[in-house]
N, C-alpha and C positions, 0 to 999 in steps of 0.2 A: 785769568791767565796773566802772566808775567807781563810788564810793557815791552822788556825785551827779548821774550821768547818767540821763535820761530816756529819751532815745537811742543804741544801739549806735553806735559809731563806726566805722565797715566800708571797708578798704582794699582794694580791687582792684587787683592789678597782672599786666599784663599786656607780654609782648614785641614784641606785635604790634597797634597802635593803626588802622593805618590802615584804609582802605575797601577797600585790594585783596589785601587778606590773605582777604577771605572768615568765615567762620566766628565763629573767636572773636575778632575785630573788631568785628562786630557785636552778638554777646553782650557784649560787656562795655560797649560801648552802649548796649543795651537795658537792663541791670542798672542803670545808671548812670538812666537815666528812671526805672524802676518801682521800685526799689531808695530813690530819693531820697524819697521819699513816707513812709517805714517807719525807714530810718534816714539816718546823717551819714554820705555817700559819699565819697569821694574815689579819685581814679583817678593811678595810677603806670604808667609804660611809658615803652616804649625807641621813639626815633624816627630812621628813616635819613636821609637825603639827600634832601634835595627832601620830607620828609614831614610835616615839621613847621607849616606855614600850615594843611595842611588838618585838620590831628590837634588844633590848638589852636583854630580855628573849632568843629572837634566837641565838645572836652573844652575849656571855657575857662577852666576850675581847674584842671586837670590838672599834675600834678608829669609834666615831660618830660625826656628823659635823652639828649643823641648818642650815638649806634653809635660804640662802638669796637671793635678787633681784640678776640677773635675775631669775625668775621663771622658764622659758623656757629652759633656759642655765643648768639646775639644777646647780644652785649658792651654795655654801654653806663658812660658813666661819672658817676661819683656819685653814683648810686642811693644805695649799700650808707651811703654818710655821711650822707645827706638822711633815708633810713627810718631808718636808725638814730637820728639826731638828734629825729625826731618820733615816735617809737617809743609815746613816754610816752600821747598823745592818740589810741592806736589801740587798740580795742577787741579787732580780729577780721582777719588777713590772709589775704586770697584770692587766691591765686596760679591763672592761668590759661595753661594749657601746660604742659610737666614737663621737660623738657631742657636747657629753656632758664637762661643766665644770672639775666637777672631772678626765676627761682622759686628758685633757687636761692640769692640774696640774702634773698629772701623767709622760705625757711628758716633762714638764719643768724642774721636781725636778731628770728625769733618765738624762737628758744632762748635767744638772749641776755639778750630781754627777758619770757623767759614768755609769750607770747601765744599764743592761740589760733590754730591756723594751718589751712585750708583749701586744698583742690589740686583745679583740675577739669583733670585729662589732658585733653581734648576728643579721645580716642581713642586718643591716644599710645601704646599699650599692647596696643590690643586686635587683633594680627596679629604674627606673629613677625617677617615681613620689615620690622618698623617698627625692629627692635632688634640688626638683624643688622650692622651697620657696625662695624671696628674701634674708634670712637671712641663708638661708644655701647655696646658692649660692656667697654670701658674705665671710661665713666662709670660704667655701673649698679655696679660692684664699688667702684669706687672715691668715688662720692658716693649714688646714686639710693638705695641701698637701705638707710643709714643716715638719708637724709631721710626716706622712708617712713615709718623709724620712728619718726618726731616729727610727723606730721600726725596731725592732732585726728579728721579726719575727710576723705573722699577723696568728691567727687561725681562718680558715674557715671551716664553722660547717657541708660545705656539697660541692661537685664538683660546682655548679650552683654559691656559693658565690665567691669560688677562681677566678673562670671565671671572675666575676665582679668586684670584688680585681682588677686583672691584669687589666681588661679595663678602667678602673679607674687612674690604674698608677702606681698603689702598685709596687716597685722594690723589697723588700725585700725579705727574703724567704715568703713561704704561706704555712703552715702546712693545711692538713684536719682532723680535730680532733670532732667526732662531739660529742652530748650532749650523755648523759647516763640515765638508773634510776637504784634505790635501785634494788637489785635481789629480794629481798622480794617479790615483785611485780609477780614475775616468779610462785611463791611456792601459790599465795593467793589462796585458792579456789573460783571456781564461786558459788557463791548462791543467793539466793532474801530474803533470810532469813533477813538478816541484811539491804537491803535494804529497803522492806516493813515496818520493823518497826521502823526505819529513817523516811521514808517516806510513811505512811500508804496510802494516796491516790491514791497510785501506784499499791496498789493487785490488783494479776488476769491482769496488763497490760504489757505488752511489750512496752521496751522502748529505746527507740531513743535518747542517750546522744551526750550532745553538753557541752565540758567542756574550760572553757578560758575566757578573757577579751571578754564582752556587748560593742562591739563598731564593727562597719561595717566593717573595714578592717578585722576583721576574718571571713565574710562574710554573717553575720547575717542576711543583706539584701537581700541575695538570699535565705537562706535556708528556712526562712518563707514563702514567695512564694512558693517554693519548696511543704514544709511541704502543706498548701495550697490546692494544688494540687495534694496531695497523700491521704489527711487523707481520703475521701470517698470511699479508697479502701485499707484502713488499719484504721480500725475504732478500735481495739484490743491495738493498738502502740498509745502512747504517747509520745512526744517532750519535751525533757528535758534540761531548758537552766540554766547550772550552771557555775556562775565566777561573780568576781566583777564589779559592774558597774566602766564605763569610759567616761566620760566628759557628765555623765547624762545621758547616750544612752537609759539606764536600761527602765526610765519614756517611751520613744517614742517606745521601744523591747516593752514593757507590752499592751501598747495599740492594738496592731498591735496582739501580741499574743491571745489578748481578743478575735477578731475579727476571728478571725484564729481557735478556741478550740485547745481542747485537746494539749496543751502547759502547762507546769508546769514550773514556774522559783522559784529556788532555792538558789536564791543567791552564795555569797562564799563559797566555800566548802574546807576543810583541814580535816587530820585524820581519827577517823574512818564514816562519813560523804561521804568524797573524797572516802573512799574503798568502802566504802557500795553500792556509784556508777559503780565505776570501777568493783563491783566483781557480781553487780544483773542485767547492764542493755544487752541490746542484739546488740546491732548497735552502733557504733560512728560515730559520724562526725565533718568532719572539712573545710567546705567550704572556706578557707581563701584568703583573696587578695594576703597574704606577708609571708613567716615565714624564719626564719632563721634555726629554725631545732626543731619545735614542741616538746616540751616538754608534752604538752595533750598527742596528737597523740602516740608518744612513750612511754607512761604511758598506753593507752587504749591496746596498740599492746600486750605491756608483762600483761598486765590480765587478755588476750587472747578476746577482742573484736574484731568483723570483722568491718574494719571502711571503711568510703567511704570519700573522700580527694581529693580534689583540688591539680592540679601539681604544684599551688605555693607554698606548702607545703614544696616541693625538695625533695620528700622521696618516686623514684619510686621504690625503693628496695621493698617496702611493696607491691606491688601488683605484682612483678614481682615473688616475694614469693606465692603467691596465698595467702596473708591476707588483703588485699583489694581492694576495685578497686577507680580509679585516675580520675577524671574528670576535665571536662574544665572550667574555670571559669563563667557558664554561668545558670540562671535557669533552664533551661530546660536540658542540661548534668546532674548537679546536680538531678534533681527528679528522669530522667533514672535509674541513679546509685544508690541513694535509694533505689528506687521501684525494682530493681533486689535482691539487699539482702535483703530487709523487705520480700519479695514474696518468699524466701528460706525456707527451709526444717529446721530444728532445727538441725537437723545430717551436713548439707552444712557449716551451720554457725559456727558448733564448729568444724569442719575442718577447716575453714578458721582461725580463731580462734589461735587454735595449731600451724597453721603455721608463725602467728603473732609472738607468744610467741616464737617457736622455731629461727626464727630471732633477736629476740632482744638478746637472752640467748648467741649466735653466737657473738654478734659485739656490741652491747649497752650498757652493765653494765657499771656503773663509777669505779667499779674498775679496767677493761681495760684500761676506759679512762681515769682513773687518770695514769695507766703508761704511757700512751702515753704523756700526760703533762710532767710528770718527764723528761721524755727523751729527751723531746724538751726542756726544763730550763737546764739540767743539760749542751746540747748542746752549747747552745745561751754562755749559764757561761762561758764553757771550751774556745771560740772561742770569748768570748767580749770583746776588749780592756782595757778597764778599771778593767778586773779584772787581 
């Protein structure tokens, strides 16, 4: 750190800025509010086509970068000149994602210039079939596992990631730091007031929210079967699939939902929209292949929804709380665990509920988790060579 800084100077960057990325969109978001309170933020990322009005409304400092070739790499250009050039006024870099281009700039411009460097996979790691592609089998030998060995420090969003971290190879420290949401979320009231007139074709039904990226890996392929298979004995409940579509899934989700009823797709949702859901529906869920530390899931928790979740989620805290229950990744687990809380009492549900909310108020807000970050930058600083 600077001899005369007061304030850490902390870079964030990230590949993925926009709103329908999901996850670590959001987190770096959130970091950027609670984060600016603590220390001198600033935010780096790559932005496609058509992204950049809503990414510079969100971030209106933000150093922005156009997508170039590779696509897949998330390319972008002039990153790697711009960090570098400002390299000198940066304290602490935090790269979010692991395969990507921009972290991989990331790593170049902290060896070059000494700095303390930070990596949050947001789960990257924690599943073989994440690593199995000829061209990420190519990376990991040929760049990943040399980077590795120059990060200061690896944050792991839940116990399951570190584990994978380590077996992977990761030497460095491994912080578990995991995501957060606004408290706001805590205080919302439940009602259907604001839901029904969002979404008028909803009065008079109970509903079954599914909030996240339209693509298979969050398990969309199960839970329609699922649904399927329950609606004959929850004809009252409607199936609510809201998030952005993903490499087109949405067209092949729709069909399938046709066939199936009582499905409602809602597209993206933000604002009061996204509350409207979070504060009228009755059930969540999140059947997922992979998550690094559900951002949905711990949004539904603090707005007091009883949710039912896949253990690849990594978040048996919520059922060991009595505000969910955990299944296996399997249709038939899945409908089980449905059909036990759709089949509950309205009094069962907002118990379980309460106990959601009373867990996340305990250990989730970001403003916890931003001191936890602090802690671990101000560490890395005090003990990095280069400073």
């Amino acid at each position: 750190m600077g001899l005369h800084q007061n304030r850490l100077r902390v870079s964030l960057v990230c590949s993925i800025l926009h709103p329908r990325y999901g996850g670590p969109a959001s987190v770096v978001d959130a970091l950027e509010r609670y984060l600016s309170t603590r220390a001198d933020i600033s935010i780096w990322g790559r932005v496609g086509k058509g992204e950049e009005e809503e990414v510079r409304t969100r971030y209106p400092h933000s150093r922005l970068f156009p997508a170039r070739f590779p696509d897949r790499w998330f390319g972008c250009g002039g990153l790697h000149r711009r960090l570098l050039g400002e390299a000198s006024g940066i304290d602490v870099l935090h790269a979010h994602m692991l395969w990507d281009y921009p972290t991989y700039v990331t790593w170049r411009v902290a060896k070059k210039r000494h700095i303390p460097f930070v990596v949050t996979p947001h789960g990257m790691l924690n599943d073989p079939w994440r690593r199995r592609g000829l061209h990420k089998r190519l990376y990991k030998h040929l760049i990943l596992r040399r980077m590795c060995r120059d990060v200061s420090c690896m944050q792991a969003l839940n116990e399951r990631e570190r584990d994978a971290l380590k077996e992977f190879g990761v030497k460095c420290p491994i912080e578990v730091i995991p995501n957060g949401v606004d408290p706001v979320l805590l205080t919302m009231t439940r009602s259907r007031k604001h839901l029904e007139r969002e979404f008028p074709e909803l009065k008079g039904k109970r509903c079954l929210l599914f909030l996240g990226r339209l693509w298979k890996e969050k398990g969309l392929d199960l839970l329609l079967p699922a649904w399927a298979a329950l609606r004959e004995y929850h004809r009252d409940w409607t199936l609510i699939l809201a998030g952005p579509d993903y490499r087109g899934y949405a067209a092949e989700l729709e069909q399938h939902a046709k066939k199936v009823g009582s499905v409602l797709m809602v597209g993206m949702v933000a604002g009061s929209r996204k509350n409207a859901l979070l504060a009228g529906a009755d059930v969540f869920t999140l059947p997922s292949r992979s998550e690094g530390f559900s951002m949905a899931l711990l949004e539904a928790l603090a707005s007091g929804l009883p949710a039912v979740y896949s253990r690849e989620c990594n978040f048996p805290d919520a059922a060991q709380a009595g505000a969910g229950i955990e299944t296996d990744h399997q249709v038939g687990a899945l409908t089980e665990g449905l059909d036990r809380v759709l089949s509950m009492d309205d009094a069962k549900r907002i118990e379980m509920g309460y106990a959601g909310r009373k867990l996340v108020a305990g250990n989730y807000t970001w403003d916890v988790i931003a001191d936890s970050l602090m802690n671990m930058y101000q560490r890395i600083s005090n003990h990095h060579p280069g400073i």
